[in-house]
N, C-alpha and C positions, 0 to 999 in steps of 0.2 A: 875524515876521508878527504885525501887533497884531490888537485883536479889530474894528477900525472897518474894515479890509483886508475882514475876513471877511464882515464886514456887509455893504462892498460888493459881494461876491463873487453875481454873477448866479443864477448855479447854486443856490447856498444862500437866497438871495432867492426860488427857486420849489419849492422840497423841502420836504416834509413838516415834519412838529416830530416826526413820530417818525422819519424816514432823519436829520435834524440829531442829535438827542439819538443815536442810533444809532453815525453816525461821528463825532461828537466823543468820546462816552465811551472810545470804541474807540482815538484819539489819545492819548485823556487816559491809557488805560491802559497806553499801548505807552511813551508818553515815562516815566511812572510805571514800570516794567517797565525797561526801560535804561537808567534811570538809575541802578538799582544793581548795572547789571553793569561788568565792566573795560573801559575804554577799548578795547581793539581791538574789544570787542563792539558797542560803541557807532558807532564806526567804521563795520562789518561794516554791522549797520543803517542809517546814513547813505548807504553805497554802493547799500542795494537800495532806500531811498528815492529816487535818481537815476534808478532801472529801473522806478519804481511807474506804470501808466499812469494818468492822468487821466482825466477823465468827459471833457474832448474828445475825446484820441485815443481812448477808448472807442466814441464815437459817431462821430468819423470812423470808423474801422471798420464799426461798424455799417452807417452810413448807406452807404457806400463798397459793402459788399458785398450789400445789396439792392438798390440802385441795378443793380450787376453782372448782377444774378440775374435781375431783372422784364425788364430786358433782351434777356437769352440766354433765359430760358421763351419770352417775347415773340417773339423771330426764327426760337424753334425752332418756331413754329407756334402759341402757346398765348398769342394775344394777348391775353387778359385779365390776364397778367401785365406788360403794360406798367404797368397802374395801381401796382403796385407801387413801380416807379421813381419814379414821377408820385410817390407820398406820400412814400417818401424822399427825395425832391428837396423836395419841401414841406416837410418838416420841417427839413432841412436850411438851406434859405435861413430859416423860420422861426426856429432858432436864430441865424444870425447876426444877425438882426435884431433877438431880444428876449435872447436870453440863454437862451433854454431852451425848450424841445418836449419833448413826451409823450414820447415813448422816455425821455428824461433819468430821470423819476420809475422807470422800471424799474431804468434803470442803477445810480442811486441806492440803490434797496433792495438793490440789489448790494454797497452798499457803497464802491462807486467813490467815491474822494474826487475834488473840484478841484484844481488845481496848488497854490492856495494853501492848503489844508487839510495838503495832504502837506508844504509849504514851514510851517508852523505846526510839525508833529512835527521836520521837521529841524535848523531853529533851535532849536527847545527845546535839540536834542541838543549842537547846537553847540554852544551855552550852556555845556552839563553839562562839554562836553570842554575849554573853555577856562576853566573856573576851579578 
């Protein structure tokens, strides 16, 4: 992953400079960190970077289970919870259209990296393993 990848990276195009500095350092220190461990460790790490969720599926989810939710309130009687679905649906299509919605900037102090932030720390490691 180079760094122009990153740049284009929507997600990081709408995040803070304190959620960026945040999870980069946080890369910077993990790849730093296993790099001086043994090769199966490094491995081991690779493997659960394969398992790390991203800030899509993070917000799939999200968006997926309040959608659910305003729904069911909704039918159980408590229509004002339709609105609910309505703004996850908003935000939702809003995301695919621009790359990024409010929820995201939460997700983000989370922590939650992009696919390609986490594909950054794993190359690195590849790197490490094959020289």
């Amino acid at each position: 992953m180079d760094t122009l990848e990153l740049e284009l990276d929507r997600v990081r195009e709408h995040s803070t400079p304190a959620a960026l500095k945040a999870i980069d350092r946080a890369t910077d220190t993990n790849i730093f960190y296993y790099s001086r461990l043994p090769k199966p460790l490094i491995e081991d790490r690779i493997m659960e970077l394969n398992e790390e969720w991203d800030t899509e599926r993070v917000l799939q989810l999200v968006s997926g289970t309040s959608i659910l939710a305003g729904l069911t309130l909704g039918f159980l009687g408590k229509k004002r919870y339709f609105f609910l679905s309505a703004v996850a649906a908003a935000f939702t299509i809003q995301h695919a259209r621009q790359g990024y919605c409010a929820p995201l900037s939460i997700i983000r102090k989370f922590g939650v990296r992009t696919k390609n932030e986490i594909d950054r720390e794993k190359n690195a490691l590849m790197q490490i393993l094959n020289s």
